[in-house]
Each structure stands twice: as C-alpha cells, then as structure tokens.
C-alpha positions as CSV (number, residue, x, y, z in Angstrom):
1,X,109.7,109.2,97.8
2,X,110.7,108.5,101.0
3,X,109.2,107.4,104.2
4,X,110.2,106.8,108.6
5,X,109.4,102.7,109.1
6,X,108.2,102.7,113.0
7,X,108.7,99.3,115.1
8,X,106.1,98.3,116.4
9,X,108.1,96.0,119.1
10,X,106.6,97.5,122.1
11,X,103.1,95.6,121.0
12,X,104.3,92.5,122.7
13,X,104.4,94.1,126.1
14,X,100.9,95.5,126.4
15,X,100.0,95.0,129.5
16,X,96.3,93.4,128.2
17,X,98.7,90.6,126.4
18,X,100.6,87.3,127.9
19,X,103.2,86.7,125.9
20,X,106.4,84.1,126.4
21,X,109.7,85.8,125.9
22,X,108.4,88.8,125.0
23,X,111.5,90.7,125.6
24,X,112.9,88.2,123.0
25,X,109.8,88.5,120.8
26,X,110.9,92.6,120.9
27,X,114.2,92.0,119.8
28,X,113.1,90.2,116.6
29,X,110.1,92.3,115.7
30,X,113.3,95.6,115.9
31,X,115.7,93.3,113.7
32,X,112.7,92.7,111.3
33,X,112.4,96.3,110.7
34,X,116.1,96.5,110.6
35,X,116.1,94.3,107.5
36,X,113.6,96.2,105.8
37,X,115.0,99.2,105.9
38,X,118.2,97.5,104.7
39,X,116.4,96.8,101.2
40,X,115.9,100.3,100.7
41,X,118.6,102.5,102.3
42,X,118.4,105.5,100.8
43,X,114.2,105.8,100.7
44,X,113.6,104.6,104.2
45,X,114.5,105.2,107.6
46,X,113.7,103.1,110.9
47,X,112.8,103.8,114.0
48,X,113.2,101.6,117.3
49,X,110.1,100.5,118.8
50,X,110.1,99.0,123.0
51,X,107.9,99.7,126.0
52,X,109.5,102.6,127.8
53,X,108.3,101.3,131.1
54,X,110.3,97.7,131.0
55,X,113.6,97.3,132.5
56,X,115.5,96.2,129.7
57,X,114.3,99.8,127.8
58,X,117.2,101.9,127.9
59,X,119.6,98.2,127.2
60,X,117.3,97.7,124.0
61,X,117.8,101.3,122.8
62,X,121.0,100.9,123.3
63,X,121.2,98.4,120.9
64,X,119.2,99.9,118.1
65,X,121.8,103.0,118.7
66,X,124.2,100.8,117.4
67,X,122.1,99.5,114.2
68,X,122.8,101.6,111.1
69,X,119.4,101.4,110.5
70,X,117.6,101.8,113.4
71,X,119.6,104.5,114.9
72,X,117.8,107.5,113.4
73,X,114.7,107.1,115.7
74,X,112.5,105.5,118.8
75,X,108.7,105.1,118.3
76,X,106.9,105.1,122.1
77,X,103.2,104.3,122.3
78,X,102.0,105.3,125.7
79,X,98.5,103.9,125.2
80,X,99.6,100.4,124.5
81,X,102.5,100.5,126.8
82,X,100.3,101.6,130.0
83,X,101.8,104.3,130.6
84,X,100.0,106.9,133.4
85,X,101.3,110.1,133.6
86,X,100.2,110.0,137.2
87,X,102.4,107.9,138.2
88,X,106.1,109.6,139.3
89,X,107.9,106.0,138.8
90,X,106.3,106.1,135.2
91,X,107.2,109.9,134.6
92,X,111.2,108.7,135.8
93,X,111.4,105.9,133.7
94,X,110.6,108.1,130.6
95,X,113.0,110.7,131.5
96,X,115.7,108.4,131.3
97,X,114.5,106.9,128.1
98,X,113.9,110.5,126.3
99,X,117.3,111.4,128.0
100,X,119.1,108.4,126.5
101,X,117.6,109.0,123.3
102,X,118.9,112.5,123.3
103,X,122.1,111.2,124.0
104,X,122.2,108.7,121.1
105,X,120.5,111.5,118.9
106,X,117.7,109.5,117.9
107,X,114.5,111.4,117.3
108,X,111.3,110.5,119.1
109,X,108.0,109.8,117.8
110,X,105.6,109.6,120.5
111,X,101.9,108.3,120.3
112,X,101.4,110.1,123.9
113,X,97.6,109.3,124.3
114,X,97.3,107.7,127.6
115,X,95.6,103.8,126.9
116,X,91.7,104.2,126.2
117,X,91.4,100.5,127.8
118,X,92.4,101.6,130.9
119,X,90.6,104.3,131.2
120,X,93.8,106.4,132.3
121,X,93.6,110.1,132.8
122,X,94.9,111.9,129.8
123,X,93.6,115.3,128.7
124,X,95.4,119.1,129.7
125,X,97.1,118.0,132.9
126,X,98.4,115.4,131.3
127,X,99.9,117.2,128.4
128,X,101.1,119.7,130.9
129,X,103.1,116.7,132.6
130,X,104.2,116.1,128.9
131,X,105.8,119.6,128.4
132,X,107.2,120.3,131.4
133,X,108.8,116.7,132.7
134,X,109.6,115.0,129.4
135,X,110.2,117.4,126.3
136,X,113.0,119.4,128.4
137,X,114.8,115.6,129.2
138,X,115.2,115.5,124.7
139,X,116.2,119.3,123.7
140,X,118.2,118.5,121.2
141,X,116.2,115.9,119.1
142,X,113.0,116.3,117.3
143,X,110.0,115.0,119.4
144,X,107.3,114.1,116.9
145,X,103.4,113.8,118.7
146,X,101.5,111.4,116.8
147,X,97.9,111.8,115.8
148,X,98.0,115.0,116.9
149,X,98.0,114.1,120.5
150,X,94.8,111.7,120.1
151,X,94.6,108.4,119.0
152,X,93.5,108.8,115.3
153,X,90.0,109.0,115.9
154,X,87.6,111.5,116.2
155,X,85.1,112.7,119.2
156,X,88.3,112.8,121.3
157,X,87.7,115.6,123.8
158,X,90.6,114.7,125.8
159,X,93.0,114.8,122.4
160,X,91.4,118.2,121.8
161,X,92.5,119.6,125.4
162,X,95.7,118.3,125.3
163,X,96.7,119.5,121.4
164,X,95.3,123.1,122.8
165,X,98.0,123.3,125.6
166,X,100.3,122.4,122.8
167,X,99.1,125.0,120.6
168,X,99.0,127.6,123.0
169,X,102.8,126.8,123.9
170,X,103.4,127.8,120.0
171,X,102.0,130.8,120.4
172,X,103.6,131.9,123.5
173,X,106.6,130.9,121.2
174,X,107.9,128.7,124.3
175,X,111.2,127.5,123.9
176,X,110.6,123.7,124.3
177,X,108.4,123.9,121.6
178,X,111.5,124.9,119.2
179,X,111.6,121.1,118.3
180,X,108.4,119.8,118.7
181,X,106.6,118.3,115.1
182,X,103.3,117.0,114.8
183,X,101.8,114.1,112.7
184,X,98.2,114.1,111.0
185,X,98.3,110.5,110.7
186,X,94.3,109.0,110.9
187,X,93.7,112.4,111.2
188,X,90.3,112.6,108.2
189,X,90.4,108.9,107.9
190,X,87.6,108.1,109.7
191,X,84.1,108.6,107.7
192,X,82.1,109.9,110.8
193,X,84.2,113.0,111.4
194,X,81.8,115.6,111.6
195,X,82.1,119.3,109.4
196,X,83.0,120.7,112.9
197,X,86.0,118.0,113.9
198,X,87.2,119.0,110.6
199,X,87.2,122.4,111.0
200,X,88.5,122.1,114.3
201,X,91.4,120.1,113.5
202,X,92.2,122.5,110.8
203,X,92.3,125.6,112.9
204,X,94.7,123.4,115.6
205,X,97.3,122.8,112.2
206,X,97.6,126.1,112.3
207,X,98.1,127.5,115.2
208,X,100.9,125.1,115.3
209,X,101.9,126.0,111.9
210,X,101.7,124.3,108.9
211,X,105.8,124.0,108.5
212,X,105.7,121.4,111.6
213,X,103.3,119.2,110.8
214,X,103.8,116.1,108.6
215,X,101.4,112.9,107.5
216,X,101.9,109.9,108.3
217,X,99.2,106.9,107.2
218,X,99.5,104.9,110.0
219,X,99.3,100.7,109.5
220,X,96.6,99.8,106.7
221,X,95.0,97.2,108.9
222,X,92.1,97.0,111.7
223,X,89.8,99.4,108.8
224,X,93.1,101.7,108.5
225,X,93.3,102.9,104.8
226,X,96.4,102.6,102.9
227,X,98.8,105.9,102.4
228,X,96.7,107.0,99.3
229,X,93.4,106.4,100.3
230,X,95.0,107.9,104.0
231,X,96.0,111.4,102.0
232,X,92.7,111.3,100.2
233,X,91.0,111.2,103.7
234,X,93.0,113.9,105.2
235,X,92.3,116.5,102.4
236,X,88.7,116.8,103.8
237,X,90.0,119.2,106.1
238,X,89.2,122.7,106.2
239,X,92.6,123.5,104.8
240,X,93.2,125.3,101.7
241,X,95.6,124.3,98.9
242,X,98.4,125.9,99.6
243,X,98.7,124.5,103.3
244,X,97.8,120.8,102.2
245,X,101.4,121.9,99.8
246,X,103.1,122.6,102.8
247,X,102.2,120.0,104.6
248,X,102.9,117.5,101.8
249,X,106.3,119.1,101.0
250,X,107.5,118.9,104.7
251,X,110.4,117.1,105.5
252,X,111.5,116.3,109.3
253,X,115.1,117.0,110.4
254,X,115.1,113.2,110.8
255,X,114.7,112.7,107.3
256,X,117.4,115.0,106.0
C-alpha cells in the first residue's frame, strides 16, 4: 500500500487566522511532513504545502525542490489561501508558482474551490479562468483537482458547474486536459448526500473517465472518516463494480 502525504503548511496563512511567524510556522509544518515520509520511503510520498499568494511562495518551493522527500509534489488550497480568481495580481502570482512547479517537476494537487467564508465567486467562469490561465503555465506535470472541484461536501452547485466545464474539456478531448487527474476524496462521505448527488457525481466520473480519477480520504478530523470508513462511504455511488476496480487500482504518474 502506498499513499501521497499532503502538507498542510499553507493553514497558517489563512487570511481568517493571526499567526506570529507564520512563514516560520510554514517551514516547520513542510519539515514535519518531511520526516514522516522519511519513516516510510518507499510507501509514502510528500507533497509541499504554502500559500501561493505570499511572497516567500516560489523561495519556499524552492526549498521543498531540494528535499528528497518533498520534491515529488505541491498541495495548493485556494479556499483557505484566499485566493479570487478575479483578481489579475492573484491569477499572476499562480502562474509563476504552477510554472515553477513545472520547472522543478513537482506535480500539483490543487483544492481549487474558491473560500466559502468569503463568499468568493467560484463556479464555470471561474473554472474557465482555471483551464485557460493556469493548467497551460504546468504542461508537463500532472495537475490533480481535489474533491472533484468542490469542497468535499455535497449541495455544491458551484462545484457542479465548475466539474462540468471540466468534463466537457474531456470530451472535446482538449489538449490541456492530457494531464489533468481528479480526486473523489469526501466525495460519499457525507450521510446527507441525496440518491440524485450520488448519481450525479457518478455520471461526472465518467465523463472524465474512470482511468483519471483516484481517492483520496482526506484528514480524519472535524467529522472526516478515516480511509476505511472514507472508501466505505464513496462506494455508495452509482458506480458499478468494475469502475469502483478501476478507480481503486489507479495509480498517478506521481506515484510511479
């Protein structure tokens, strides 16, 4: 068994948090992951974890370029890091930062719903601004989009537009979609997810195609299950056995 160990670094530099030193703070929480992954080399793999919006990003990922064990990956969280695609100074700053990771050849997983506290606009435009700015500034690493473009929960209308425009990319077979992956993680988790959520989600797997999508279980804390009861939640789906095989079975370039 083996598994991607994401940073959560960037958590100190919500914008909704005060925190002292919290470029230092970022530093350790990276290093910490760092010596995990050292324990078990050849089951896990970590990823980088910073606020793409701060100036010291691209110094930071730098540094985890340079860490055997952190140079595989970057984890960005747009929500928590206040991201608005809206904003062109925004947009520039993560350009650079998925060009530098290109350049390092670190994949990117990317939790790309804009912040729910904020109220920021996120939805098809959005996801449009996704495609066409960022995705062509990484073409040769794999971008993974978290959750399915949401935030793990359900009754997300604005997820749903923006995992359409992504799906409809697929089937246009547009080339920047050549290395884009998905992750289901949360995705079934929660109990109030309706018959129809279900369905829908499984019909958006596969027009994507089941060979790009992985799971992931996300952090078992704040009512998160752990992995098994996480796997045991996403089998509700509308999926039949075959495709929950595929999906199981998948392995990301990443990992290889």
């Amino acid at each position: 068994m083996r598994a991607a160990v994401l940073s959560t670094a960037y958590i100190f530099e919500q914008p909704t948090r005060k925190v002292e030193n919290a470029y230092e703070k970022v530093r350790v929480d990276n290093d910490w992951t760092s010596q995990q992954v050292a324990q078990f080399p050849d089951r896990l793999i970590g990823f980088c974890g910073l606020n793409p919006l701060k100036d010291y990003a691209l110094d930071e990922l730098a540094r985890c370029a340079k860490d055997p064990n952190l140079r595989r990956g970057l984890k960005l969280h747009f929500g928590n890091s206040g991201v608005d695609y809206h904003n062109p100074q925004h947009v520039e700053r993560l350009r650079q930062v998925f060009r530098a990771a290109n350049a390092y050849r670190m994949a990117v997983v990317v939790h790309m719903r804009a912040s729910f506290s904020q109220k920021l606009a996120y939805g098809r435009d959005e996801a449009l601004i996704f495609l066409n700015e960022l995705v062509p500034a990484a073409p040769d690493v794999v971008i993974q989009v978290a959750h399915l473009a949401g935030g793990g929960g359900p009754g997300d209308l604005a997820a749903q537009e923006a995992l359409e425009v992504f799906a409809d990319a697929v089937a246009k077979r547009d080339p920047r979609t050549r290395q884009l992956w998905f992750d289901v993680t949360g995705i079934g988790s929660v109990p109030q997810m309706t018959v129809e959520e279900l369905t829908l989600f499984a019909s958006r797997i596969r027009q994507l195609g089941v060979e790009r999508v992985v799971f992931g279980s996300d952090a078992p804390s704040g009512g998160n299950p752990a992995p098994r009861e996480a796997w045991a939640a996403f089998r509700k789906l509308a999926l039949s056995d075959q495709e929950f095989r595929t999906i199981a079975s998948n392995i990301a370039p990443y990992m290889r």
